[in-house]
N, C-alpha and C positions, 0 to 999 in steps of 0.2 A: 663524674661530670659530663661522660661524654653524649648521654641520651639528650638529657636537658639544653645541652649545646650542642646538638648536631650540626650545626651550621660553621664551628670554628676545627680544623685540623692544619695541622704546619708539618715540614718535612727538618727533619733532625739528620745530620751528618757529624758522624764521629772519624776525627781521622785516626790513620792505621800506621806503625811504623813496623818496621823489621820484626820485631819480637812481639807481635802481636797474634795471636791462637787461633782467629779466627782463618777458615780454610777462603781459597778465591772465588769459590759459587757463594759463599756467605755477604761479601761485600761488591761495591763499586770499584772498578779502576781506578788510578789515582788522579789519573787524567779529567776522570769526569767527575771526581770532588772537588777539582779544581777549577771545574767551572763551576760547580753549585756556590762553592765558598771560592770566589777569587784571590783571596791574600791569605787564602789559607799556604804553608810553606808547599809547593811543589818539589814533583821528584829532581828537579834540576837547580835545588836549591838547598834543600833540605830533603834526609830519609824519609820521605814518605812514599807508603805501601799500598795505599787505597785507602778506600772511605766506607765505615756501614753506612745507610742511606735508609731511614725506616720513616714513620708517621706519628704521631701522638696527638692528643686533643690539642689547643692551643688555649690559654686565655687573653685574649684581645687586650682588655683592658679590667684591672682586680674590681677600679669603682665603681665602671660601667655593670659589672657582673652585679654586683652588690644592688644598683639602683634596676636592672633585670631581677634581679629575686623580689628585690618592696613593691616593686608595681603587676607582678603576676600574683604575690600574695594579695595585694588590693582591689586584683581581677577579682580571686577568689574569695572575696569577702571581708580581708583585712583591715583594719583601720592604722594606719602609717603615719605619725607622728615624729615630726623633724623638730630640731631644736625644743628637745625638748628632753630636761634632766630627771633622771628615777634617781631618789633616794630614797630611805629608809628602809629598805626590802627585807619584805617579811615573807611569811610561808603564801598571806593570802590579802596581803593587802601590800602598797608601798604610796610614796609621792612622789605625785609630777610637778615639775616646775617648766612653766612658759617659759625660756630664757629672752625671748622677744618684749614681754610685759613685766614679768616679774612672778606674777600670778602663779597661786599653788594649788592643789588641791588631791584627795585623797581617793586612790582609786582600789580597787577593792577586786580580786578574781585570783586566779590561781598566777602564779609568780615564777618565770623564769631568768638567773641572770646569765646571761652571756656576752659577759663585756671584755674580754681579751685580757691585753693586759693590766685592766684593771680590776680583773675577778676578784685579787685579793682583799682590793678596800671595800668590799661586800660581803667577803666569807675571808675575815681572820687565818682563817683555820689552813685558808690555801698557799702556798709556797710560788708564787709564778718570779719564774727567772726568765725577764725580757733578752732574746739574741737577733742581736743589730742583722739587718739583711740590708747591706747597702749596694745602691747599681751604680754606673753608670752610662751616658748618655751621649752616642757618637752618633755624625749623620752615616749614612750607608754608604755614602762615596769613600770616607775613610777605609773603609773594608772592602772596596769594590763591587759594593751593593749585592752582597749575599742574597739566596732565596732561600736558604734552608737556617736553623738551627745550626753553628757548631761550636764545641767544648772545646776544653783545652784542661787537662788532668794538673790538680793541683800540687806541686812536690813534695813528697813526703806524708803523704794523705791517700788513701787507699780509697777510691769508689766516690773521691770529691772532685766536682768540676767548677769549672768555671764557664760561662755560657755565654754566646752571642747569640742575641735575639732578635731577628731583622722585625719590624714594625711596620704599619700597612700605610703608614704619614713619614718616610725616607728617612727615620729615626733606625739604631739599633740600640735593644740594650744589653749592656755588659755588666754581668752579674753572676753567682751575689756572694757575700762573706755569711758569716755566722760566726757571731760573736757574743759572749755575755756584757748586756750592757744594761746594768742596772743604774738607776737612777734619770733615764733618759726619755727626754718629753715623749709619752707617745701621740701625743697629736703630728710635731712635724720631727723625727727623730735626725738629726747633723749628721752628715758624711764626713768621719774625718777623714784628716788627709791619708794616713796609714792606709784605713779602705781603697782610697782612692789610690794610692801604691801598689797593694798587694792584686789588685781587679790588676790595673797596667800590664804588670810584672809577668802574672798568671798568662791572659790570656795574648804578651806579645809574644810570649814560647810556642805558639802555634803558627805566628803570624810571619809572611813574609816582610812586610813593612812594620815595622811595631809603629802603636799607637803611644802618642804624645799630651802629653795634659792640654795644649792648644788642639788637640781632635777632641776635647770632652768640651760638652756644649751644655751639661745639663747634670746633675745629680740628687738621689734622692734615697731614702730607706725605709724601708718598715720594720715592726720589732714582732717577732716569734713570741706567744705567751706560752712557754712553756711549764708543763707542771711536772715541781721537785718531790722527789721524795723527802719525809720530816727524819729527824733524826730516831723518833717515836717508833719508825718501821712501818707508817703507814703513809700512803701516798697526798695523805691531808690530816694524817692524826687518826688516831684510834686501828680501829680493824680494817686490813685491805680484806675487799672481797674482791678477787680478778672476775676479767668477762663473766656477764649472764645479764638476762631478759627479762629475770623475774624477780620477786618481794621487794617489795616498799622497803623504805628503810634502807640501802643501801651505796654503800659507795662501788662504781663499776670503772673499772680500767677495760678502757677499749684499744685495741691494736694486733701490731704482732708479737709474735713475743721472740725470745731473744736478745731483748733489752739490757742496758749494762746493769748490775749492782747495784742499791741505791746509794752506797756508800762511793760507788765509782763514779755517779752520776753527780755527787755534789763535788763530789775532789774536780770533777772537769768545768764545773761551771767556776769553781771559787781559783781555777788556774786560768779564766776566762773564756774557755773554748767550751762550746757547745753544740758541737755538729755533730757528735755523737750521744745527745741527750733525747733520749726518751720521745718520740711526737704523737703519743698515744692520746687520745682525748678520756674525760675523767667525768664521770656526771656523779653529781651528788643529788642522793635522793633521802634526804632523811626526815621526817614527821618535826613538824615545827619550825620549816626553816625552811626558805625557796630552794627551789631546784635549780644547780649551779651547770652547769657546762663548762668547761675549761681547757685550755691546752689543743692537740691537735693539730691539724693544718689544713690549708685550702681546697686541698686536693680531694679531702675527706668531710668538707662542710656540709654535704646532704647527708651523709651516715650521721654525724654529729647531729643536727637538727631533727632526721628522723628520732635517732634516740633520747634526744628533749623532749618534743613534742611526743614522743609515745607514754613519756612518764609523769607529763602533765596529763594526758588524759586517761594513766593510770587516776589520778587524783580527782577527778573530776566524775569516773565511776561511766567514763563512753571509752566503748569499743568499736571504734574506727580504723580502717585497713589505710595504711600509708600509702600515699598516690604516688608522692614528688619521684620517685625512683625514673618514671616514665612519662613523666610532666613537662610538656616544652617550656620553657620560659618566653617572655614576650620578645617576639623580633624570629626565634629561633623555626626553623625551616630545614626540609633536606637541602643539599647540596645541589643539587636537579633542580629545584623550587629557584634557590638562590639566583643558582645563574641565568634564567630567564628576565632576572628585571635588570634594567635600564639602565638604574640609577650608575651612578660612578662606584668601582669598587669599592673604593675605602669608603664609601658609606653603608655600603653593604655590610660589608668587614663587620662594623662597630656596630650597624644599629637592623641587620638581618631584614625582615620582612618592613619595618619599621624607615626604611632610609627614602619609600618618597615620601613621606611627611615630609622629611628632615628638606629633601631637596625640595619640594613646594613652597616650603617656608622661605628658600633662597629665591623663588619667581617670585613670589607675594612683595618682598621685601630686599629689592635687589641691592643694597648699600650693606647689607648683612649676608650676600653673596658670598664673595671671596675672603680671603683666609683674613684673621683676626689680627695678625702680627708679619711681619717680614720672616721666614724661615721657616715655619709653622702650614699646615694643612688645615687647621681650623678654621673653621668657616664660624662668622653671626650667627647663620643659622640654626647650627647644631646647639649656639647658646641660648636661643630662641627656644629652643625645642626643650631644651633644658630648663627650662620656664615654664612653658605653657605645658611640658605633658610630663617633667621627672624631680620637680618640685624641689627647684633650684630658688633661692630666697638672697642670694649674697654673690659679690663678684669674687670673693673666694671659692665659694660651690662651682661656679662656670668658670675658674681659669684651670681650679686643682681636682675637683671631684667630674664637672661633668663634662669636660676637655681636660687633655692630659699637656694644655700649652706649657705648665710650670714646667714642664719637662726642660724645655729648653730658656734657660736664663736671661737669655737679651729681648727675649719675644714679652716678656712678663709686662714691662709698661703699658705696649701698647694694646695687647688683650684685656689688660684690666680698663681700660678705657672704653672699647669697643662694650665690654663686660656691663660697664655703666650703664650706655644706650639701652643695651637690651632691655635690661631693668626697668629703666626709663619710661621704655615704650610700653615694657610684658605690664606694669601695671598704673598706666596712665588711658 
């Protein structure tokens, strides 16, 4: 992710206690973790021995990234249809459905599904066990308005954390579980309350002040499509073939390896837990029947997509070199680039090269200026924006997809209202 998003990096802090192996040229003082992360426990409160203090890519916001990938694909020649339902999926044909009109109609090309967790109502054949990732949602003042990333080690769980995420709109979030949760909407999956426990629990063990249910302002989750192994011994039925690049007809396990048993792997989903389940991506390539992508995770979306799209146009009979590896997305810029504009950061943050649109829109249009809600950094404009250039059709698309306002609970009425206008105006 990091070429494509050059413009997003965040600083991570791990605290260190006594028995911790790392030598003192390897990390931070503890003093000056404690000012990166202020409620993190200091030495005069709690054992603490320093901080690692390192860099990683950052993802700003998952939806925003999503509506960045449809509209560089539409740079390049895409055609990008919303609301709009694929059934029947064949090898070479499927149907659309308008969900605006009703209207159907038969579309006909080479065929890939890649719908999460609902690959298996497409392909039978596939095993996906949905695991709950739920967060929650505290402003930064609760935490002493962190700058960095920091964990907090989960007990009794080896190499599992808990995370605090400072946000570029005075949000942090506090995440995440992994859980098996089958049966569970995945359009808006429920935070229950347990999540919401186990998050508290986790990350006030690191915390000088523990956080309290009245410091959460906002909760939300999404669900992991993980792919099971069948009882059969293959990873969707029949023959596993592991990693490779070549012949038709096959099914391909991509990751690392090291993975549990597939026998171990169902015993931990069917005991609920799956944080140690398989996050390998899986493509199905077989004669007679679309080409499936499944499983995986975010981190590995362009590996996944190149290997789709390379086995669709195995089928297609072109030989074409994959670009995306080194492909900015739109908005995306160096770091040097970035900081030269104007604009306010957090518009920078979210929308890179792309943020004076966004603020033009708030001179054009000054009642769609400031923020959309009391608590909230949302602006009119960025829902404007989300109209006019990232094909937002509904005041759900602009509170939950192209602002992230649902974040916070009490803000919800009045964004949905401002929501209204925009619409109003983006197509009057």
């Amino acid at each position: 992710m990091a070429r494509p998003l050059q413009h997003q990096a965040t600083p991570f802090v791990v605290p260190l206690r006594p028995a911790g192996p790392l030598r003192d040229r390897q990390h931070r003082y503890a003093a000056d973790g404690c000012v990166i992360t202020p409620r993190v426990q200091d030495p005069g409160v709690g054992p603490l021995r320093g901080a690692v203090y390192y860099t990683d890519g950052q993802l700003e916001d998952d939806a925003r990234l999503v509506i960045a990938l449809a509209r560089t694909a539409a740079a390049h020649g895409a055609d990008v249809l919303t609301r709009c339902a694929a059934t029947d999926l064949r090898e070479d044909r499927l149907t659309l459905t308008d969900e605006t009109t009703g209207e159907s109609v038969e579309a006909r090309g080479t065929v890939v599904s890649a719908t999460g967790v609902w690959a298996g109502e497409h392909d039978p054949s596939l095993r996906i066990s949905p695991s709950r990732g739920s967060h929650l949602v505290v402003r930064a003042e609760a935490l002493g308005c962190p700058s960095a990333v920091f964990t907090a080690p989960v007990p009794g769980h080896f190499g599992r954390f808990v995370f605090a995420l400072p946000q570029s709109d005075g949000l942090v979030l506090v995440g995440l579980t992994d859980d098996a949760a089958p049966g569970v909407d995945g359009i808006a999956p429920p935070v229950p309350e347990s999540d919401e426990d186990f998050l508290l629990a986790t990350i006030n063990r690191a915390l000088e002040r523990p956080l309290t249910r009245q410091d959460v302002v906002g909760r939300f989750a999404g669900l992991r499509p993980l792919v099971l192994p069948t009882p059969s011994g293959g990873s969707t039925g029949g023959t596993k073939r592991r990693i490779g690049r070549h012949g038709f007809g096959e099914r391909r396990e991509h990751g690392a390896s090291g993975d549990l048993s597939e026998g171990a792997e169902r015993a931990l989903v069917e005991a609920g837990a799956t944080a140690d389940v398989s996050r390998r991506h899986l493509l199905i390539d077989e004669p007679g029947r679309p080409l499936t992508i499944a499983g995986g995770k975010l981190t590995t979306y362009r590996t996944m997509a190149e290997d789709a799209v390379d086995a669709a146009c195995r089928r297609l009979g072109t030989d074409r070199e994959c670009r995306t590896r080194t492909l900015p997305l739109v908005g995306a810029a160096p770091r040097e680039v970035l900081a030269r504009l104007e604009e306010p950061t957090r518009l920078v943050r979210r929308y890179g090269t792309e943020a004076g649109r966004v603020a033009e829109l708030g001179r054009r249009y000054p009642r769609f200026a400031g923020p959309v809600a009391e608590g909230v950094a949302y602006t009119g404009a960025e829902m404007l924006f989300g109209v006019l250039a990232e094909g937002a059709l509904t005041v759900e698309d602009l509170v939950e997809r192209r602002t992230r306002t649902s974040f916070v609970e009490s803000a919800v009425p009045a964004a949905r209202e401002v929501a209204a206008q925009v619409l109003e105006l983006a197509t009057t």
